[in-house]
C-alpha positions as CSV (number, residue, x, y, z in Angstrom):
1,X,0.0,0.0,0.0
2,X,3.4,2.2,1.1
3,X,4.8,1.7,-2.6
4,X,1.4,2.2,-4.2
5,X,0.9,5.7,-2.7
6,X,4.4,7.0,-3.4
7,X,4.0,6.2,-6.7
8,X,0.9,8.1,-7.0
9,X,2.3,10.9,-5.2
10,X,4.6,11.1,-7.5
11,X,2.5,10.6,-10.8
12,X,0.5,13.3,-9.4
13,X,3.9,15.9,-8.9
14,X,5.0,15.2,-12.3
15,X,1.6,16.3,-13.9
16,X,1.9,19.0,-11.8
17,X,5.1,19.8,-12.8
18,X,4.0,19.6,-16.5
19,X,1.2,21.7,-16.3
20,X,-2.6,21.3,-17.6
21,X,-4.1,23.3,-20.5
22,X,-5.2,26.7,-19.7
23,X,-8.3,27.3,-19.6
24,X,-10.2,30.3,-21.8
25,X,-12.0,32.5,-19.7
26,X,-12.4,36.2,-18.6
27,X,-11.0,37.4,-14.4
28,X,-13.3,39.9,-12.4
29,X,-14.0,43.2,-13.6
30,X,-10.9,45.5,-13.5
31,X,-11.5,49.5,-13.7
32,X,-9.3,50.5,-16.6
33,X,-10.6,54.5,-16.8
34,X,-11.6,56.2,-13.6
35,X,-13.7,58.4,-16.2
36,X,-15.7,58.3,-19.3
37,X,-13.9,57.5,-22.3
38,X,-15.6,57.0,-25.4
39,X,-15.8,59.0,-28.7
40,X,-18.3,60.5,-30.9
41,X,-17.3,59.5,-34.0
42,X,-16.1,56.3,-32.4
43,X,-14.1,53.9,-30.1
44,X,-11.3,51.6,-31.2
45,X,-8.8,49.3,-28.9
46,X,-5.3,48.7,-31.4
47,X,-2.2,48.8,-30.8
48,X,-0.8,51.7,-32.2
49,X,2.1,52.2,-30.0
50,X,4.0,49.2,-31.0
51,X,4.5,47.8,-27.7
52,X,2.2,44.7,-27.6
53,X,-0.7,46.1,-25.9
54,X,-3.7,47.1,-27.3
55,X,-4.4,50.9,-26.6
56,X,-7.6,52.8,-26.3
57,X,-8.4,55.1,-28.7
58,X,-11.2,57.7,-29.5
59,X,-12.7,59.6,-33.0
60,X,-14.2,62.7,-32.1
61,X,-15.5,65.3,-34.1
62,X,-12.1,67.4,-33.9
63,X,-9.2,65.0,-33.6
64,X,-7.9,61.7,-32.4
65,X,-7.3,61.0,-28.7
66,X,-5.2,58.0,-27.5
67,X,-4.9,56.7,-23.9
68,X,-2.0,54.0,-24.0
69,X,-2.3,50.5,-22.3
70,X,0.1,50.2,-19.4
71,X,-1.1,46.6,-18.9
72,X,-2.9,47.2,-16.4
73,X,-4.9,50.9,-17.0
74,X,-5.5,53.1,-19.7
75,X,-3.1,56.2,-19.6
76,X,-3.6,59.8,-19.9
77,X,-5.6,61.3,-22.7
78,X,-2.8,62.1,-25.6
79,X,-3.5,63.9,-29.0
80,X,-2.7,62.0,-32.2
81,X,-4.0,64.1,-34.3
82,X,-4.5,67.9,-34.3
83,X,-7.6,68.4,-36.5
84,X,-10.4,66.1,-37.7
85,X,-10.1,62.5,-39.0
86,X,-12.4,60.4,-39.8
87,X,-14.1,58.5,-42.8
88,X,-17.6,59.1,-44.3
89,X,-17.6,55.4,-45.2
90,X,-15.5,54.3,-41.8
91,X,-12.5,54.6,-39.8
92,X,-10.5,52.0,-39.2
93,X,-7.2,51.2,-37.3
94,X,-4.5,48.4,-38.7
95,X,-0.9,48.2,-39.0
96,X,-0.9,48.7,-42.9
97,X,2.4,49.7,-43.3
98,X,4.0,46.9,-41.2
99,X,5.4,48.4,-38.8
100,X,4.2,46.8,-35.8
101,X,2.3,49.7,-35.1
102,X,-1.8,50.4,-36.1
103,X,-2.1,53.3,-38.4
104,X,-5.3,55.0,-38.7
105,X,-7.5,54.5,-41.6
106,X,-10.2,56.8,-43.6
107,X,-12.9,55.4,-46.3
108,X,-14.6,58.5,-47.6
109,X,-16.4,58.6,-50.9
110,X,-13.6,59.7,-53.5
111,X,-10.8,57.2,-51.5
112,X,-9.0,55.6,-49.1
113,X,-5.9,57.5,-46.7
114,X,-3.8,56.6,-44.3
115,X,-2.0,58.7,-41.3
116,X,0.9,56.1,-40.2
117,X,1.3,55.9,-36.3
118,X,4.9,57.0,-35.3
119,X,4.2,55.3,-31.9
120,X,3.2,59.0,-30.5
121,X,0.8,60.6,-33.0
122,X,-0.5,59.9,-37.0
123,X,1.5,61.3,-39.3
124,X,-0.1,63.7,-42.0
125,X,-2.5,62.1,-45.0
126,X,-1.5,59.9,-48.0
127,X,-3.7,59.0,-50.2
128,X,-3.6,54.9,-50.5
129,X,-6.2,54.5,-53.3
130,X,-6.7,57.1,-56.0
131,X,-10.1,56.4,-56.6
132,X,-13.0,55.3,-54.2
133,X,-13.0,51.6,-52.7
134,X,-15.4,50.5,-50.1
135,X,-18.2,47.3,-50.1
136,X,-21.7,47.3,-50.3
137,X,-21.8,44.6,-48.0
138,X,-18.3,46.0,-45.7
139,X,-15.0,47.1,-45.7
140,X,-12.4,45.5,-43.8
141,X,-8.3,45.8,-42.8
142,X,-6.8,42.6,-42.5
143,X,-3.3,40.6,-43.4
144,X,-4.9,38.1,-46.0
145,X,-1.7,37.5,-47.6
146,X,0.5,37.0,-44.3
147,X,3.2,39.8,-45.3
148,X,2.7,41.7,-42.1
149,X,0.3,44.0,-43.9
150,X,-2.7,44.6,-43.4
151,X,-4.6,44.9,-46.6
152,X,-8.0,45.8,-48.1
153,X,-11.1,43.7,-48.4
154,X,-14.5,45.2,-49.5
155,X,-17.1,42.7,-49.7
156,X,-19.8,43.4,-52.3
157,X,-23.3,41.8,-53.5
158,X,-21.0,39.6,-56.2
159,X,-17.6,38.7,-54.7
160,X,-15.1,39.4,-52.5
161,X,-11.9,42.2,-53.7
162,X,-8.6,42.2,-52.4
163,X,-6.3,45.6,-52.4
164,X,-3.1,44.2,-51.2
165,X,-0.9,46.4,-49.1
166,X,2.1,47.5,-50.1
167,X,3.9,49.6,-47.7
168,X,2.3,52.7,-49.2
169,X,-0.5,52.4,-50.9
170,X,-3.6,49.4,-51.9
171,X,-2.3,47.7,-55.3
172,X,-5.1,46.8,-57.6
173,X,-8.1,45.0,-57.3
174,X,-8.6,41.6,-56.8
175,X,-10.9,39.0,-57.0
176,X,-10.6,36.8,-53.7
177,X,-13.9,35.2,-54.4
178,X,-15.7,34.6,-57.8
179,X,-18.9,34.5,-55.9
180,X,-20.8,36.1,-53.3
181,X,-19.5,35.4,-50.0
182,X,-21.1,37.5,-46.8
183,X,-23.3,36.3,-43.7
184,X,-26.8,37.2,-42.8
185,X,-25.5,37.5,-39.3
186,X,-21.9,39.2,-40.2
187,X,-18.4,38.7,-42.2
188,X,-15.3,38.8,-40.8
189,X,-11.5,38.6,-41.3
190,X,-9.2,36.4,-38.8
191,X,-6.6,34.1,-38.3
192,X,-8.3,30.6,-37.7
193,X,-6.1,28.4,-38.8
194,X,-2.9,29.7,-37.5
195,X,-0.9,30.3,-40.7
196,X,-0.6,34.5,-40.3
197,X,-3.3,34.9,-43.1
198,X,-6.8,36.2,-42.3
199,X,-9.5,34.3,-43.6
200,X,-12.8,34.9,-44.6
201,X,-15.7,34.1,-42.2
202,X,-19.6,34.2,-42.5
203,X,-22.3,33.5,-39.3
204,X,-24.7,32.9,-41.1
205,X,-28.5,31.4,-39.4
206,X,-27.6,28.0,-39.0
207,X,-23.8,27.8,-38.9
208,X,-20.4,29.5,-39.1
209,X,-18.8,28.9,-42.3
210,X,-14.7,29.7,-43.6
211,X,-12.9,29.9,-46.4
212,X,-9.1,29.8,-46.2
213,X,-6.8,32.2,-47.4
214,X,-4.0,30.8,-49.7
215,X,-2.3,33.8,-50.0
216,X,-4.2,34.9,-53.4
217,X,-7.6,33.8,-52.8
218,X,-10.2,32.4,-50.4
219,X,-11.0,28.7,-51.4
220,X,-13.9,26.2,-50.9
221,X,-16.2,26.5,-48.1
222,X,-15.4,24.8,-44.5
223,X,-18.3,24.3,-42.2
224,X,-16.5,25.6,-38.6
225,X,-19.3,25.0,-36.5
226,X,-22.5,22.4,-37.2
227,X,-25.1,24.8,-35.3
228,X,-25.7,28.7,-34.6
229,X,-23.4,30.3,-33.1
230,X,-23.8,34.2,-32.8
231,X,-24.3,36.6,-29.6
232,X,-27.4,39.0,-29.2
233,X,-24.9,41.8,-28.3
234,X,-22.1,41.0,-30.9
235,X,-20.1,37.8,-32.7
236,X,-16.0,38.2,-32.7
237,X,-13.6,36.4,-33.9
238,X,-10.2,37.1,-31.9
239,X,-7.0,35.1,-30.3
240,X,-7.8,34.8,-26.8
241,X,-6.0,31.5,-25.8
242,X,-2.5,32.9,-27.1
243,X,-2.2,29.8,-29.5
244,X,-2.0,31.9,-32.9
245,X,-5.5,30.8,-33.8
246,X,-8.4,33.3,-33.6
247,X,-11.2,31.6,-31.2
248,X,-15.1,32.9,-31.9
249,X,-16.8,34.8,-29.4
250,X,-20.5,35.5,-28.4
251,X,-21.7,37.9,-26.2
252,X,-25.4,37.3,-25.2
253,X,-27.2,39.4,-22.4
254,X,-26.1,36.9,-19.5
255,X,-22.5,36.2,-20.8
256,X,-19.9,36.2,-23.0
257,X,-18.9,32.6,-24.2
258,X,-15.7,31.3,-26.5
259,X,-15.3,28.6,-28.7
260,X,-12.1,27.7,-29.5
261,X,-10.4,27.2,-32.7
262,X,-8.4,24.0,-33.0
């Protein structure tokens, strides 16, 4: 019985030792402002310091306010910008440039610019497209091609378009999809697979549904889940276990749930 226990014992140390798989959920509240902090032309959490950490950022109707992530609070209120900036079609924040940092991004009606983050304000305008380029169904800023980049997707009634990212501008267009591809309950851009390409994602009544990214297109349809799976206050797709894959999120009225990608 001795011999027995202390063997055990020990079985028990060395799984201890080696650890069990975390688990994917969300601590107690913490109090990140002691203030209001929200914007009326928007609020956006990127990282556009360059440091890792997702900071808080605000659109208001005369510039851009940033309040950097410490790690554990939101910082001071800092001005990025020193006038107005903001998109009649959207406003968007993505590191398109690939510098580690997000840059802020405008969709108006004539086109699409860019103010790059220096890691302490947006530098001035450059115009990225020369022409307009936004979706009927969305636009969206996300690394399909895994370069670093984050690049431009509109989604329309027919297919999906592409504008890759060069560095300084949005290259051409093209077809990512050759036909329509958008959810009646959203469409999204993420990392699912874990290859550093964003692929394209529909909820959809019934079921979440993907399409890889190859690196030039989206191919065939992959069902990712075999039921609904959307929140009544918002569906995400993000990394929250750390493992390079981006997990789905709900959040419903009682609770936020995850489902992980594997």
């Amino acid at each position: 019985m001795k011999k027995t226990t202390v063997k055990l014992i020990a079985a028990v140390v060395v799984l201890s030792a080696l650890g069990s798989p975390a688990q994917a959920q969300f601590n107690l509240n913490e109090s990140w402002t002691q203030n209001p902090y929200y914007g009326s032309r928007g609020t956006f959490f990127a990282d556009v310091t360059g440091d890792g950490k997702a900071d808080a950022i605000v659109v208001n109707d005369d510039k851009i306010t940033v309040r950097r992530s410490n790690g554990s609070s939101f910082t001071p209120n800092e001005s990025w910008t020193q006038n107005p900036y903001y998109g009649s079609r959207g406003t968007f924040f993505a590191d398109v440039d690939g510098d580690g940092k997000a840059d802020a991004i405008v969709v108006n009606d004539d086109k699409v610019t860019v103010r790059r983050s220096n890691g302490s304000s947006f530098t001035p305008n450059e115009s990225w497209t020369q022409n307009p380029y936004y979706g009927s169904r969305g636009t969206f800023f996300a690394d399909v091609t895994g370069d670093g980049r984050a690049d431009a997707i509109v989604v329309n009634d027919d297919k999906v378009t592409v504008r890759r990212s060069n560095g300084s501008r949005f290259t051409p267009n093209e077809s990512w999809t050759q036909n329509p591809y958008y959810g009646s309950r959203g469409t999204f851009f993420a990392n699912v697979i874990g290859d550093r390409k964003a692929d394209a994602i529909v909820v959809n009544d019934d079921k979440i549904i993907g399409r890889r990214s190859n690196g030039s297109r989206f191919t065939a349809n992959e069902s990712l889940t075999q039921n609904p799976y959307y929140g009544s206050r918002g569906t995400f797709f993000a990394d929250v276990t750390g493992d390079g894959r981006a997990d789905a999120i709900v959040v419903n009225d009682d609770k936020v749930t995850v489902r992980r990608a594997f």
